[in-house]
N, C-alpha and C positions, 0 to 999 in steps of 0.2 A: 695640549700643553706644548709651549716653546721651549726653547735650549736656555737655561739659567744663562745671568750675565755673564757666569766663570766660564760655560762652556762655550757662550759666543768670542770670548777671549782665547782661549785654548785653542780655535778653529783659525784663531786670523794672524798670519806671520806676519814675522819681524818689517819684513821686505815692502808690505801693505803700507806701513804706517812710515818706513824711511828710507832712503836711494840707497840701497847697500851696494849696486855695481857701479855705483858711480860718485862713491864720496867726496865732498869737498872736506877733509880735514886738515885742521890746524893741528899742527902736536910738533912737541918740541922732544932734541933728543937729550939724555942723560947730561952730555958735557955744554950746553947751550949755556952760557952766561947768563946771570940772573935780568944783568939790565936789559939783555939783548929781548928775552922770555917777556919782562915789563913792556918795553919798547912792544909789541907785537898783539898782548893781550891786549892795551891802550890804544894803538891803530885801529886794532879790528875789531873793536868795542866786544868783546866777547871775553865770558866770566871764568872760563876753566878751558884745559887744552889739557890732552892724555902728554904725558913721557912717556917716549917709547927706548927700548935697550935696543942694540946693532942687531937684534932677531923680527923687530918690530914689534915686539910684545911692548902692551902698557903695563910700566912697573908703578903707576900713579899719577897723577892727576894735580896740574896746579895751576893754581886760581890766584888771586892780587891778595888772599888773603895770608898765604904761602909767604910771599913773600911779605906783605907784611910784618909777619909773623918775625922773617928773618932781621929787619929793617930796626924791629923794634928792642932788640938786644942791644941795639949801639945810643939808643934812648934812657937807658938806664939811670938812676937819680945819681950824680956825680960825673955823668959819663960827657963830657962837649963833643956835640956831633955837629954838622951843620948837614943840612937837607939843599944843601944847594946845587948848581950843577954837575958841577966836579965832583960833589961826594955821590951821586945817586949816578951817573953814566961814570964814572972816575972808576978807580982801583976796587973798593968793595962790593961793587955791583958788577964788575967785568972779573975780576979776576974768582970769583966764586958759580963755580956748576950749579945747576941745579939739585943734581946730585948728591947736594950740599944741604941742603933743605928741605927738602923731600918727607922729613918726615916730623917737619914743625907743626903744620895744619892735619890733626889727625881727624879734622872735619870734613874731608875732600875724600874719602877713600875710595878705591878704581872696586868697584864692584863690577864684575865681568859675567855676560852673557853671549851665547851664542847668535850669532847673526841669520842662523836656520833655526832660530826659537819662534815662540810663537809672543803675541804681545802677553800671554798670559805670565810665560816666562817674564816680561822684564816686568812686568807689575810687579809681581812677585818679589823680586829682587828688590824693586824701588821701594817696597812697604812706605813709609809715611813720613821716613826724612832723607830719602835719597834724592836725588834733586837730579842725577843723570845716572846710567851705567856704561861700559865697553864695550861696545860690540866686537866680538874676536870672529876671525874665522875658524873653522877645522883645527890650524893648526895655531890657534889660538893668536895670530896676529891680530891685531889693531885694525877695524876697518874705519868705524867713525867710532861718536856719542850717542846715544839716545836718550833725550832729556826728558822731563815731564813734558814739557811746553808742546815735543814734538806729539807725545802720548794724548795729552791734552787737544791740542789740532784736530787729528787724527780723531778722536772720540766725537771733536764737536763735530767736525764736517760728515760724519757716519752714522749721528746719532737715531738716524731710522734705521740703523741694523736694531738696535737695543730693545726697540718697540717704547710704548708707555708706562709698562708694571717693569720692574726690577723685582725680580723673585733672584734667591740663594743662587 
């Protein structure tokens, strides 16, 4: 008998599956202006980016939907907004932190895992509507994300560890 799928996950780190000493991340800090945060997500065609606090711990995770989320209070029925330049780079979108909105998207939430876990760890975590988690160090800093997509990769290009049968 072979090692069930859960123990061939248990057996394979974090490190296997994503660059932990050599992260490329994007993350934005607490006081970042929201347009500036827009501006960056939209550049880098990339869906979510950790906030980090002046310790580099992620206090949360935001994505276009965040700010949307913020965007769409000034929409309100009665309210005249204009979505034009001046208003989305201008004053409501500069002059507000992220910090500010942080906690309008309560869809995005920073689920944290260790970066010396094993992939069984973030499965775990990810259950079946986590879409990414944090990977922190030791002392719980920020190294990168870990998405499905990356878990997903990982699984396809490996998929001869698993063998043909999937048992418990």
């Amino acid at each position: 008998f072979g090692m069930s799928v859960t123990e061939k996950w248990d057996a394979i780190p974090i490190h296997h599956v994503v660059d932990i000493k050599n992260p490329s991340l994007i993350y934005f800090n607490e006081s970042d202006a929201i347009g500036d945060c827009l501006d960056t997500l939209t550049a880098k065609s990339i869906l979510c980016a950790p906030v980090l606090n002046d310790k580099n711990h992620c206090v949360g995770l935001l994505d276009k939907a965040d700010i949307c989320a913020y965007a769409s209070k000034f929409c309100l029925p009665g309210k005249k907004f204009s979505f034009g330049e001046s208003a989305w780079k201008g004053a409501v979108f500069k002059a507000h932190s992220i910090k500010d909105i942080l906690d309008y998207s309560k869809h995005n939430i920073a689920i944290h895992v260790n970066a010396n876990g094993t992939l069984a760890d973030a499965i775990h975590k990810m259950g079946l509507a986590v879409r990414r988690v944090v990977l922190d160090d030791d002392e719980g800093r920020c190294i990168r994300l870990l998405t499905q997509t990356d878990v997903l990769k990982y699984l396809s290009s490996h998929i001869h560890l698993f063998g043909s049968k999937i048992t418990g």
